[in-house]
C-alpha distance (Angstrom), angle and dihedral (degrees) to the residues before:
residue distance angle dihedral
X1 . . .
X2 3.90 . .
X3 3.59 113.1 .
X4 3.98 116.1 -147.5
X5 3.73 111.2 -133.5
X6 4.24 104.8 -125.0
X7 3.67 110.5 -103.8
X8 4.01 111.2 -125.6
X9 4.06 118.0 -160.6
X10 4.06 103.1 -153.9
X11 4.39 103.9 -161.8
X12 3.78 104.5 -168.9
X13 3.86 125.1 146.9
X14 3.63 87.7 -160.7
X15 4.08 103.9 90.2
X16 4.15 87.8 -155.0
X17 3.61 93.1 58.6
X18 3.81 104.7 38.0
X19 3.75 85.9 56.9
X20 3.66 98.8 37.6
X21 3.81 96.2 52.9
X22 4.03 84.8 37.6
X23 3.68 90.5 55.8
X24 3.82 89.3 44.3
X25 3.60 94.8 46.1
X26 3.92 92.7 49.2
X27 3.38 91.3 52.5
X28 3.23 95.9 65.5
X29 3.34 96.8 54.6
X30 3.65 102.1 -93.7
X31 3.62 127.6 140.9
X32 4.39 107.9 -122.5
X33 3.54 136.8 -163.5
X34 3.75 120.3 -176.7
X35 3.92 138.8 -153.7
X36 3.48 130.9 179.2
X37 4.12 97.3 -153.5
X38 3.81 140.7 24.9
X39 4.28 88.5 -101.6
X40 3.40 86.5 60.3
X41 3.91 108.1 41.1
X42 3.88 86.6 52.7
X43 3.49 89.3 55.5
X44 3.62 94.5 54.7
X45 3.60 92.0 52.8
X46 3.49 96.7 54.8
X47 3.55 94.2 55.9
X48 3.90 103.9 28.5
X49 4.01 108.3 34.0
X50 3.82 90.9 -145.4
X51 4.13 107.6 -160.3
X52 4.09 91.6 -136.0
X53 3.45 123.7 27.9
X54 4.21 115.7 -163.7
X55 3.54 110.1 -158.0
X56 3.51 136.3 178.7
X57 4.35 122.0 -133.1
X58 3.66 98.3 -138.2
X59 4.17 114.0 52.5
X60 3.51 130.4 154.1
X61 3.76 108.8 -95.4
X62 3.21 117.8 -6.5
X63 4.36 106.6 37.7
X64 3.71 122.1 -125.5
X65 3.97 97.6 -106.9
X66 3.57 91.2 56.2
X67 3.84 96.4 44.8
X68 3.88 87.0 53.4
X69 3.85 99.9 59.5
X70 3.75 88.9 48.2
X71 3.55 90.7 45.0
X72 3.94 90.9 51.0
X73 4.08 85.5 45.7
X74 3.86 88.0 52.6
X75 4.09 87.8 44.1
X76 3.93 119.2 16.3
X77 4.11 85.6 -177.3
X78 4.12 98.1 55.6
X79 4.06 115.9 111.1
X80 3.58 112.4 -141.0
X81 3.81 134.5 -147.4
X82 3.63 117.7 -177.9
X83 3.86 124.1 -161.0
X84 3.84 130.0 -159.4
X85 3.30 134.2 174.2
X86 3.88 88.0 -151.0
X87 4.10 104.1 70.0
X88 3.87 92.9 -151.3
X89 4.10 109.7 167.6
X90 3.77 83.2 -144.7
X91 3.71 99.9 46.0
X92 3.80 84.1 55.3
X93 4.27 97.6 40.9
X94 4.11 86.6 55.7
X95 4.04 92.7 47.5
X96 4.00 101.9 49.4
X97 4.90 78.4 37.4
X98 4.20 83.0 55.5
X99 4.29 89.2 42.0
X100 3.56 108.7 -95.3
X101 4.13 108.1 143.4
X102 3.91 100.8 -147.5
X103 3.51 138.4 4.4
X104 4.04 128.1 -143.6
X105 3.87 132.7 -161.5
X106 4.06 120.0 -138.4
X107 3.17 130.0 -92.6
X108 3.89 93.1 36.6
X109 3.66 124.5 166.0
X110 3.68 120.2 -122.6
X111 3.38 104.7 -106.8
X112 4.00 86.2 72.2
X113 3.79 101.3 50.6
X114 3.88 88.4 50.8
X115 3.88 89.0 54.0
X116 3.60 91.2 39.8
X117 4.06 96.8 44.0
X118 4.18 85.4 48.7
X119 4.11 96.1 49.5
X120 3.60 86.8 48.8
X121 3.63 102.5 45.7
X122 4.12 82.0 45.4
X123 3.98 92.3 46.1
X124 3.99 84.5 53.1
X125 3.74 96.5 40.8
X126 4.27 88.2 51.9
X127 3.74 87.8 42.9
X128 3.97 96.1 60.3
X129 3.66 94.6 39.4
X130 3.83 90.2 55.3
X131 4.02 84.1 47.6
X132 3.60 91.8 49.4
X133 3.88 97.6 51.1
X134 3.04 93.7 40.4
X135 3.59 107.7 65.7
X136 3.88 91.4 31.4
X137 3.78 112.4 104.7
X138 3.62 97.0 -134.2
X139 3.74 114.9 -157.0
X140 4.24 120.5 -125.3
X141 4.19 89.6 -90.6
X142 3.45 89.4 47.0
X143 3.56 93.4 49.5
X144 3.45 103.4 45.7
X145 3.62 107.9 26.9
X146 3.26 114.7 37.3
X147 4.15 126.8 124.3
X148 3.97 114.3 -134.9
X149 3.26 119.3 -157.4
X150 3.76 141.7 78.9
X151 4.28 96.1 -154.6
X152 3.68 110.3 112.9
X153 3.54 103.8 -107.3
X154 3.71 84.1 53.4
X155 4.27 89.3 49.9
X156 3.74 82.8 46.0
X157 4.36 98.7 54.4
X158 4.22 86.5 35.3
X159 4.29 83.7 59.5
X160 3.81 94.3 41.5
X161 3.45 93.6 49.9
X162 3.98 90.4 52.0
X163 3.21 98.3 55.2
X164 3.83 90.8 44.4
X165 3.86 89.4 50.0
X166 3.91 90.0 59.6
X167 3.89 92.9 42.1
X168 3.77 125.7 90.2
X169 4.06 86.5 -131.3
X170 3.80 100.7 132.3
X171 3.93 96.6 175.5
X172 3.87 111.4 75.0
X173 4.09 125.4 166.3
X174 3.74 113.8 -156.8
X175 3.88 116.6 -160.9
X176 3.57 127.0 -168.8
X177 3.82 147.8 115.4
X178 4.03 117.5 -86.9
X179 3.65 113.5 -78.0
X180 3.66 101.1 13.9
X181 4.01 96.8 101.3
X182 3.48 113.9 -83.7
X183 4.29 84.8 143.9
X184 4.08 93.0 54.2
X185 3.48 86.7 54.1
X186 3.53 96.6 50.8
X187 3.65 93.5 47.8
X188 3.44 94.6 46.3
X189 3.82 99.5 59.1
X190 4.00 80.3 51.7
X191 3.37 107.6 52.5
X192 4.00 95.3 36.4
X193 3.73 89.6 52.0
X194 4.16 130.7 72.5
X195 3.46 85.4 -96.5
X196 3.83 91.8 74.0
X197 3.94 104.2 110.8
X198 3.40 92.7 45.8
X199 3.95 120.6 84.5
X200 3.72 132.7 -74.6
X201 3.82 109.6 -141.8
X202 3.65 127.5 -179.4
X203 3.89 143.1 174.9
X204 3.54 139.4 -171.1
X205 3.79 108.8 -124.9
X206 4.31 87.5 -162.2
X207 3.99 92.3 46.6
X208 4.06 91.1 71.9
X209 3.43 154.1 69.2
X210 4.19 114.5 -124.2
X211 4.11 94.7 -114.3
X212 4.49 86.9 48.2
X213 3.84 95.0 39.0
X214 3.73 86.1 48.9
X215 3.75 91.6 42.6
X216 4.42 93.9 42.5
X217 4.41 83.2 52.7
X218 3.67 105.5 40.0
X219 3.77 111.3 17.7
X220 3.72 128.1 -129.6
X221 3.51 139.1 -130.5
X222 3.80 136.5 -123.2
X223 4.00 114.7 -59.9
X224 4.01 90.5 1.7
X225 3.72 84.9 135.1
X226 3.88 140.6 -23.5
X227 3.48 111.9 -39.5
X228 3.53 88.9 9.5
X229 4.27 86.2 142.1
X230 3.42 100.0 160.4
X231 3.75 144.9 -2.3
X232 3.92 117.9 -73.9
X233 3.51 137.1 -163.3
X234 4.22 115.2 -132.7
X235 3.64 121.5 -139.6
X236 4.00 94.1 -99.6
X237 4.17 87.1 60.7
X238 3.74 88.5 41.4
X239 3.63 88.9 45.7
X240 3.98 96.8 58.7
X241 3.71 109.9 160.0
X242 3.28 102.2 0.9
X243 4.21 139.3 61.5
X244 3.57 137.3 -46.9
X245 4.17 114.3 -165.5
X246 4.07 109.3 -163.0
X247 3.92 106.8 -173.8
X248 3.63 121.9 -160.6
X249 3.86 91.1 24.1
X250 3.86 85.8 165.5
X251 4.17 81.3 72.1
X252 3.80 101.3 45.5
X253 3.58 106.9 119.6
X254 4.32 129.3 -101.8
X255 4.35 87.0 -105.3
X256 3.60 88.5 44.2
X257 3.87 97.0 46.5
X258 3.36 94.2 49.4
X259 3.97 92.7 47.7
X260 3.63 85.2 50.0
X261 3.53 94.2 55.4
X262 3.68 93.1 47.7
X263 3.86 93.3 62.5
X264 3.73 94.8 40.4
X265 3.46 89.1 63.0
X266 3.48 105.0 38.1
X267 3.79 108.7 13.6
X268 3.83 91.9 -121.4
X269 3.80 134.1 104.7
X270 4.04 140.9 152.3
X271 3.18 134.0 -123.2
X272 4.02 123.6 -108.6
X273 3.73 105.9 -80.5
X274 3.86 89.6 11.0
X275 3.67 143.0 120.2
X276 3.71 113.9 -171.3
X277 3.90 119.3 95.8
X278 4.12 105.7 -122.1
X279 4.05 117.0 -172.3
X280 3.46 126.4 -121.7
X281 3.97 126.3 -148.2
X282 3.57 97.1 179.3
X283 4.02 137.9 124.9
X284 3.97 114.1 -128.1
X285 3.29 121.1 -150.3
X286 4.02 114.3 -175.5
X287 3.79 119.2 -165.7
X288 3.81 132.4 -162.5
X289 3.75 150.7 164.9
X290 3.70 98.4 -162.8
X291 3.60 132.2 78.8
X292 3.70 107.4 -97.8
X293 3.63 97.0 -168.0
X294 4.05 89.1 52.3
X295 3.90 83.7 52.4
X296 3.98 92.5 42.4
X297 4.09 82.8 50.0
X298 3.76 86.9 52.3
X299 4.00 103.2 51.9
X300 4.18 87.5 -111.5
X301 3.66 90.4 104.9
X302 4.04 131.6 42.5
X303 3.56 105.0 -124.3
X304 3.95 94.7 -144.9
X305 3.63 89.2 65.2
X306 3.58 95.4 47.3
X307 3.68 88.4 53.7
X308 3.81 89.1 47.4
X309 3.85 92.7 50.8
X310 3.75 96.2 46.8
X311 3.60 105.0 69.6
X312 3.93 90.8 106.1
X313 3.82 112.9 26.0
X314 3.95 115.0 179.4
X315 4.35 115.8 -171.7
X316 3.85 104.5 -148.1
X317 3.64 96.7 -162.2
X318 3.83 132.3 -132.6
X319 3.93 114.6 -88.5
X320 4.06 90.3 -111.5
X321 3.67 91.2 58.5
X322 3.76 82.1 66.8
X323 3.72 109.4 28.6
X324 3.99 85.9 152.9
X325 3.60 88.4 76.0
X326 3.98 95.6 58.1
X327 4.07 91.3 97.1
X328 4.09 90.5 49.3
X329 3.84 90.2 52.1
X330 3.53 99.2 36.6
X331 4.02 87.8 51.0
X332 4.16 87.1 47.7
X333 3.96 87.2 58.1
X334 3.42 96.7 42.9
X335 3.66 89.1 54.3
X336 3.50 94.2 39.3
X337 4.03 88.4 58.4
X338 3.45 103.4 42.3
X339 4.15 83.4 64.7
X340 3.58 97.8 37.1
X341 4.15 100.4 45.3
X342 4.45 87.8 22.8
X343 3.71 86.3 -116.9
X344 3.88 124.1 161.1
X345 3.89 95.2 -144.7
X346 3.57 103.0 168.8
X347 3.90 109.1 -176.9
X348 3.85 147.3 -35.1
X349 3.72 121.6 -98.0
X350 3.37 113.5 -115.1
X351 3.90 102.5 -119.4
X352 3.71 85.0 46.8
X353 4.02 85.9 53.9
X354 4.48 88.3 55.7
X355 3.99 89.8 53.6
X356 3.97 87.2 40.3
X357 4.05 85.9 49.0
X358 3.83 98.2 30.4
X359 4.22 95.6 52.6
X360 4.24 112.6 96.1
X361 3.79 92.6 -132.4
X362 3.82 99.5 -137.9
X363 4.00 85.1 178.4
X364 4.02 90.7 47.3
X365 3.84 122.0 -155.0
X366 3.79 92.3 -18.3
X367 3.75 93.0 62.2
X368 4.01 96.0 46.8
X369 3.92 77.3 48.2
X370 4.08 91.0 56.5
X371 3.88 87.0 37.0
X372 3.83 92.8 63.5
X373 3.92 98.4 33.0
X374 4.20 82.6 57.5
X375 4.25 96.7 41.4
X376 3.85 75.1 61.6
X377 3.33 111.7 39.9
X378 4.03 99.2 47.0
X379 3.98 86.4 34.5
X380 3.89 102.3 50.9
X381 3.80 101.7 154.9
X382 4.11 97.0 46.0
X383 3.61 112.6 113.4
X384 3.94 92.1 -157.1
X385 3.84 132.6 16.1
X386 3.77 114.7 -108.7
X387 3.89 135.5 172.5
X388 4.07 93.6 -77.8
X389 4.14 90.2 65.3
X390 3.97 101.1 53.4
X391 3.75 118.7 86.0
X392 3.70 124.7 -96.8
X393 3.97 93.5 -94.4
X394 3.18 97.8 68.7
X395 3.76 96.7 57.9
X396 3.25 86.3 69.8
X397 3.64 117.4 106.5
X398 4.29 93.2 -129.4
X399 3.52 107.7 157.7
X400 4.04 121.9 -126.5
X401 3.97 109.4 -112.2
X402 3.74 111.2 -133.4
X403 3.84 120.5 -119.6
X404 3.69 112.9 -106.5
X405 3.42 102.6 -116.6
X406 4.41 120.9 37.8
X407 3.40 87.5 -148.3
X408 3.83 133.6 49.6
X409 3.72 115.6 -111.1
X410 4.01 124.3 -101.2
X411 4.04 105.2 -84.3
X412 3.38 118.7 -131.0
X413 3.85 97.4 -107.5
X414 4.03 86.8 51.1
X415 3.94 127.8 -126.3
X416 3.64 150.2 -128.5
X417 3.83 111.8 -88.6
X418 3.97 84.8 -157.5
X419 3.58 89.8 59.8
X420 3.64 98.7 45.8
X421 3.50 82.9 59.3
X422 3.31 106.6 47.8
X423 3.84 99.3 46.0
X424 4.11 84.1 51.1
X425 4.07 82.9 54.5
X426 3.53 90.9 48.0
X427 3.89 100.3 43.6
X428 3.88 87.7 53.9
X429 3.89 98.7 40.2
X430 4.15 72.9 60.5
X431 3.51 104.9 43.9
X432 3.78 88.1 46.5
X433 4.08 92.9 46.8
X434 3.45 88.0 -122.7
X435 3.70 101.6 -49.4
X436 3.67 110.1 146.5
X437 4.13 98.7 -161.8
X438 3.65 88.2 50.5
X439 3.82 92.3 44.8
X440 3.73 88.9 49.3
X441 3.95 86.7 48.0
X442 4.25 90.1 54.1
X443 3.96 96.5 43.7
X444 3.91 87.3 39.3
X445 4.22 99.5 -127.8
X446 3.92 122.4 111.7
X447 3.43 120.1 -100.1
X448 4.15 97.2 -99.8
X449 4.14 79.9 59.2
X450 3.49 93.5 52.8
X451 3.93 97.3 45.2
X452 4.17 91.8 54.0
X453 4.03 85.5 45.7
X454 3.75 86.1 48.0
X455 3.71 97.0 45.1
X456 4.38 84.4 39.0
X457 3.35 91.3 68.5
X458 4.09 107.9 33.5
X459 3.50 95.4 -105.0
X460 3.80 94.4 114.0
């Protein structure tokens, strides 16, 4: 996979400055165009489509403000920086009104276009994702079971659960904290495997008492119990064929467990109350965010069924083991929103993006979830989310703890060194929209390293 370098139009009248920030820009690995007046710049857009545009407030001719709604009316997708040497707070307020992203004051050092030039290209990168998903009609699987993320650990789960989709494994144990995904996995292994047109059934192991868990999973018949009325069909009957998702196994009860076990083993089970042996084609998947073998070691959980359910075991991780996935997830919400509520969300201001990225995430992908649901439900007329709608948490400065490990342990079933490798290239090659220095920087090589691995691999 080749990844284009983003393409940056700098509009300065200044000759020093074009070529300074050109140079700079270059440098890092950038692709530049350059323009010495409005005229000029809007050309360039027309027939290039740069991803960032830097451009200056006071131009001959034609003025900056002026050259950015028309540039914006040639290309709704361009980010925008505009520079002054004149730091007026009003200058600035009408720029980011008209749709420029961020806004920088001359002479600034380097370190500050570099941050600027990366939020932007970010800001733009979130903004056509969330235009992308969200006028895609996304089918049910897509919907509902589909893994965001391009992090490794995330590339890692998306390839276990393919090959587990086309497998006749029908025994799955999903591990993770709450909120980080454990559901999306689940569904994804359903509705990517032949199993897909058949239902998707789950249960909450916490949410009952023993008698209705036992009752919701295996059926009863008439008079097994009180209010026992008529005969009813449980959710592994119902599910014939197709997948059964138990979360919080480690709290399904002792009769349940050992029911469970029963049709594990040999595909059978009986109702409550009953005595005839019915079959059971079905796939389980059994979630948790407890340690089963603590609970085995306690006496809460039969070991034989532990053993039974752990013949695949996938970790979904916590959501700041892969804070580089943030933007994805954020932009999946967004999207997700603007069909649900008929919104017209169109993007996430950068310095609302560094809290969104900066905040631990003790709640994982379910909280960012309830984040976005409430930036547009208590800010219905905003057309993008910015530092103002996100709770008062996370405006605090909290900083992200690191994962433990850079690199995802060896799987069982082994791997590919190469591809390790290559999808680590790739991932930063994205992360750094195509900037090679900055790539370099993330993967910690020089740039001459990264170039051979590049050209190693037939990405460059």
């Amino acid at each position: 996979m080749t990844v284009t370098p983003a393409k940056i139009l700098v509009v300065d009248d200044e000759k020093l400055i074009r070529w300074s920030v050109s140079e700079r820009l270059q440098r890092d690995g950038y692709e530049v165009l350059a323009a010495e007046s409005a005229e000029h710049a809007l050309e360039l857009v027309a027939q290039s489509s740069p991803d960032l545009m830097l451009l200056d407030v006071r131009l001959p001719g034609m003025d900056g403000l002026t050259a950015l709604q028309r540039a914006l009316g040639l290309h709704p997708d361009l980010a925008v920086i505009m520079m002054s040497a004149h730091s007026s707070v009003d200058v600035a307020v009408d720029a980011m009104k008209v749709g420029a992203i961020d806004f920088l004051v001359k002479p600034f050092p380097f370190q500050s276009l570099d941050a600027a030039v990366q939020r932007a290209l970010q800001s733009a990168r979130t903004r056509r994702q969330i235009a992308a998903l969200t006028s895609e009609r996304r089918s049910e699987a897509a919907h509902h079971g589909q893994l965001i993320g391009r992090s490794p650990l995330v590339e890692q789960i998306r390839a276990m659960v393919s090959r587990l989709a086309g497998s006749d494994a029908t025994t799955v144990l999903v591990e993770g904290e709450s909120g980080a995904g454990k559901e999306v996995v689940a569904r994804s292994i359903h509705f990517e495997s032949a199993r897909a047109e058949r239902p998707f059934m789950q249960v909450n192991c916490a949410a009952l008492p023993e008698q209705l868990l036992e009752s919701e999973l295996f059926g009863h018949e008439r008079g097994a119990f009180t209010d026992a009325h008529q005969q009813k069909k449980g959710l592994f009957e119902s599910a014939e064929g197709g997948t059964v998702m138990l979360d919080e196994i480690g709290d399904l009860p002792p009769g349940g467990q050992a029911k469970l076990l029963r049709l594990l083993e040999n595909k059978t089970f009986r109702r409550v109350g009953g005595v005839t042996e019915l079959r059971a084609d079905v796939r389980v998947l059994a979630a948790t965010n407890v340690n089963l073998e603590e609970r085995v070691a306690e006496g809460r959980f039969r070991a034989d069924l532990f053993f039974r359910l752990n013949v695949v075991r996938i970790r979904m991780p916590s959501l700041r083991e892969h804070p580089e996935d943030v933007p994805s997830l954020v932009a999946h919400f967004v999207a997700r929103f603007n069909q649900e509520m008929k919104r017209a969300v169109r993007g996430v201001a950068p310095s609302a993006m560094d809290l969104l990225q900066a905040y631990h995430w003790p709640g994982n992908v379910r909280e960012l979830r309830n984040v976005v649901e409430r930036a547009f439900i208590l800010h219905a007329t905003a057309d993008e989310i910015r530092p103002e709608h996100l709770p008062p948490e996370l405006k605090k400065v909290v900083p992200v703890r690191k994962p433990e490990k850079l690199v995802p342990h060896v799987p069982d079933q082994g791997l590919v060194l190469e591809d390790v490798e290559k999808r680590l290239i790739v991932e930063a090659m994205e992360r750094a929209s195509g900037n090679q220095s900055k790539a370099a920087r993330l993967l910690g090589i020089s740039r001459d390293t990264l170039r051979y691995r590049l050209k190693k691999h037939g990405m460059g």
